[in-house]
C-alpha positions in Angstrom: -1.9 0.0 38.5 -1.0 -3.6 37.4 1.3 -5.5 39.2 5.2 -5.3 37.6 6.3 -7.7 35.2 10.1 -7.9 33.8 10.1 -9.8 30.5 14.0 -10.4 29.4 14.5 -10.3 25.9 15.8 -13.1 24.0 17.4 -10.9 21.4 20.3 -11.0 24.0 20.3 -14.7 25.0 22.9 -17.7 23.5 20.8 -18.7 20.8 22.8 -22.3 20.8 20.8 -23.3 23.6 17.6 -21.0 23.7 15.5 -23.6 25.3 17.7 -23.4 28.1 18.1 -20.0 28.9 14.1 -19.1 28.7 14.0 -22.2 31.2 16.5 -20.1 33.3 15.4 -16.6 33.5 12.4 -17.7 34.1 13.3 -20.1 37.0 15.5 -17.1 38.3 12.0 -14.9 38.3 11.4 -13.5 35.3 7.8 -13.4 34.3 7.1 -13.4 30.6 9.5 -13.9 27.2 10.2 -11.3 25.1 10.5 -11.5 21.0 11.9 -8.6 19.3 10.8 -9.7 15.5 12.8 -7.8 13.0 12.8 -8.0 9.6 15.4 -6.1 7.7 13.1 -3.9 6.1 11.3 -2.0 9.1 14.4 -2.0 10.8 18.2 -3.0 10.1 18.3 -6.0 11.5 16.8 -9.6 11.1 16.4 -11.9 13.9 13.4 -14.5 14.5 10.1 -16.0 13.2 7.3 -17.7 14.6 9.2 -21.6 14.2 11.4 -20.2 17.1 8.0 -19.2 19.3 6.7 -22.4 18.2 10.0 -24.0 19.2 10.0 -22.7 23.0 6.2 -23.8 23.4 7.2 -27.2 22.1 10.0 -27.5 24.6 7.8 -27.1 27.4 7.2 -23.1 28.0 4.1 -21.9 29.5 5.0 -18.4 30.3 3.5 -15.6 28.1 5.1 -15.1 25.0 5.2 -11.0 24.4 6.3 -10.7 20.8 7.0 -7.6 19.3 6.9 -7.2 15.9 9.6 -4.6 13.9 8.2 -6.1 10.5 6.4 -4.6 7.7 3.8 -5.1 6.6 2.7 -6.8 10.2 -0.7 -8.9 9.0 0.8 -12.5 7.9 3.2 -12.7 10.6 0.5 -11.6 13.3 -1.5 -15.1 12.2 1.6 -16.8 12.4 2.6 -16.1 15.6 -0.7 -16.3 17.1 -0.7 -19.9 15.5 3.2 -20.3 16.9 1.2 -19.6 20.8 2.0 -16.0 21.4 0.2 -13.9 24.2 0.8 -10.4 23.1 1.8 -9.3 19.7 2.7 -5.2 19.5 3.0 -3.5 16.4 4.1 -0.2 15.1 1.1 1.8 13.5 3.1 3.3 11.0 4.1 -0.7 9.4 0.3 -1.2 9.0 -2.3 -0.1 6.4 -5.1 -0.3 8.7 -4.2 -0.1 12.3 -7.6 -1.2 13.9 -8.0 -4.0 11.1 -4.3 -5.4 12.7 -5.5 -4.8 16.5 -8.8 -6.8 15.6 -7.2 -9.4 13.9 -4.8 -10.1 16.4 -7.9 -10.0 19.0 -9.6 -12.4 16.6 -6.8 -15.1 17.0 -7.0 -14.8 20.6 -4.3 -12.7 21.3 -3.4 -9.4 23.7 -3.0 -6.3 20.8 -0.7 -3.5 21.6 0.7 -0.8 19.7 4.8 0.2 20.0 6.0 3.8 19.6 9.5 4.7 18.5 11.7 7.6 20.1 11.1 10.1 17.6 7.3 9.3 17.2 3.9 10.9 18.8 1.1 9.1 20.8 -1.0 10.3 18.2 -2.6 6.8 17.4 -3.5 5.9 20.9 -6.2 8.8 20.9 -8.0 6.1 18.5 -6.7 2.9 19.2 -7.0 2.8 23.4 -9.9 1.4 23.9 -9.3 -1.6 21.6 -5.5 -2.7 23.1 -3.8 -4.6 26.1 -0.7 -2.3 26.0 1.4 0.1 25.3 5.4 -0.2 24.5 7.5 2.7 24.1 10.8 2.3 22.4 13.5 3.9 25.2 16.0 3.5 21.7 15.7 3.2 18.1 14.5 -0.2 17.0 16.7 -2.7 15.3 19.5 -3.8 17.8 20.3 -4.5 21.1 22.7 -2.9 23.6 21.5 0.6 23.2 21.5 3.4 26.0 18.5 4.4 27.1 16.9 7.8 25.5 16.0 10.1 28.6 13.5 11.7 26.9 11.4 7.9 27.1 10.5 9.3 30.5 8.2 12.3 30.0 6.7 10.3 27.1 6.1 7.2 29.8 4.2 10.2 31.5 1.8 11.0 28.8 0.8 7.8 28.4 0.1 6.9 31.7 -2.1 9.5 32.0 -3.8 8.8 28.8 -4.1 5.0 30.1 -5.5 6.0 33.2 -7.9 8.5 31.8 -9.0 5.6 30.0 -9.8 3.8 32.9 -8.7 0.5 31.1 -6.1 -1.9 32.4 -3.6 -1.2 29.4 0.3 -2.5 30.1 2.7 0.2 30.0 5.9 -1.1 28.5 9.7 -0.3 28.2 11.9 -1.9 26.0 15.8 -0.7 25.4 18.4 -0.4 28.3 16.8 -0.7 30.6 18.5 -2.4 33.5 18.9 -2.1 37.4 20.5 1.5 37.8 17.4 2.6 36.2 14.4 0.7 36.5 13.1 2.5 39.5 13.1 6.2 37.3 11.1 4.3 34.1 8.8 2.7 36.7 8.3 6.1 38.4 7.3 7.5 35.1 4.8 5.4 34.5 5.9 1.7 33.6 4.7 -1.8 34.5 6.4 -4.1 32.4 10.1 -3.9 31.1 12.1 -5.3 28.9 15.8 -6.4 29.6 17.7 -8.2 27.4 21.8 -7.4 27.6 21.1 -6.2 31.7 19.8 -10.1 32.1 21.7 -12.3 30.2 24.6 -10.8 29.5 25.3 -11.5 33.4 26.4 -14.6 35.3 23.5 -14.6 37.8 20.0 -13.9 36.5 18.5 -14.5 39.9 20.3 -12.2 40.9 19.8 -9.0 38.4 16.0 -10.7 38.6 16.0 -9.6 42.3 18.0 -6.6 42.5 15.6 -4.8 39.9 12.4 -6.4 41.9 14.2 -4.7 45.2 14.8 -1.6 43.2 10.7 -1.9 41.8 10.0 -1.9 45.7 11.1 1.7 46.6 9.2 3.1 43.7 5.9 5.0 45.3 2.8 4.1 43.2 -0.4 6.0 42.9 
């Protein structure tokens, strides 16, 4: 299993001086950025484009950029933020037309492809999509805002798709993205997980070295296969 990566999401960080807190959290540990891309049409919300990936590049970071994208349709804004310098761009199968055509595209402009599964949705598309993508995210609450609780059921789901990953013999990322946060990091990662996403549990704290370390030393007691 890969190594565990926590990716804070900038959805919850003072937007007034981004730069600045990506420079942070990163200094306090964190390993890649997240962007949760929402368009007020996918989802009820509207938050960032590809001038504020661009942006963060331009001001000096070199971590990877995950983006995920809540947009519909996905293909014009999956060249843009390959061209902005993201790593990994996720998509939802259900806000494309042609799911391989988006994987292969984003592949194409030399990006990681993943697809992202909501709550209330199967892992029906990974039967066909597995051997062609970098990883997996499962929504642990329904898209379009920050600050949710955590949906328990997340966890047998993170089961399933472990084992389909595995099965696959492919290094796939397995990824978590809505409250999570130190009091329960160690049960998502014991289902299954690798790479989380914390937005609120980071930065709407006083210390991110701190939270940073405390989920790492929470990471620690989980057994892996």
């Amino acid at each position: 299993m890969s190594d565990y990566l926590i990716a804070p999401s900038i959805l919850a960080a003072n937007f007034a001086r981004l730069g600045d807190e990506v420079d942070a959290v990163l200094e306090a540990g964190a390993d890649m950025v997240h962007f949760d891309v929402m368009d007020n049409h996918y989802v009820p919300n509207l938050t960032v484009g590809p001038m504020v990936c661009q942006a963060l590049r331009d001001h000096g970071v070199t971590a990877p950029i995950d983006v995920h994208l809540m947009v519909q349709p996905v293909d014009t804004l999956i060249q843009m933020f390959a061209e902005a310098g993201a790593t990994y761009i996720t998509f939802h199968p259900d806000a494309s037309h042609h799911v391989h055509r988006s994987i292969q595209l984003i592949r194409d402009l030399g990006c990681k492809p993943g697809l992202v599964f909501n709550p209330g949705e199967s892992l029906g598309a990974l039967e066909y999509a597995l051997d062609n993508i970098d990883m997996v995210l499962l929504m642990s609450v329904n898209p379009g805002f920050g600050g949710q609780a955590f949906i328990p059921s997340t966890l047998d789901k993170l089961k399933a798709a472990r084992a389909l990953i595995d099965n696959s013999g492919r290094d796939v990322r397995l990824e978590v993205d809505g409250g999570v946060g130190v009091e329960n990091i160690a049960d998502v990662a014991a289902a299954g997980a690798d790479t989380f996403v914390a937005g609120s549990a980071i930065f709407k704290t006083g210390d991110y070295r701190e939270v940073v370390d405390q989920m790492r030393a929470n990471l620690a007691t989980v057994s892996r296969p």
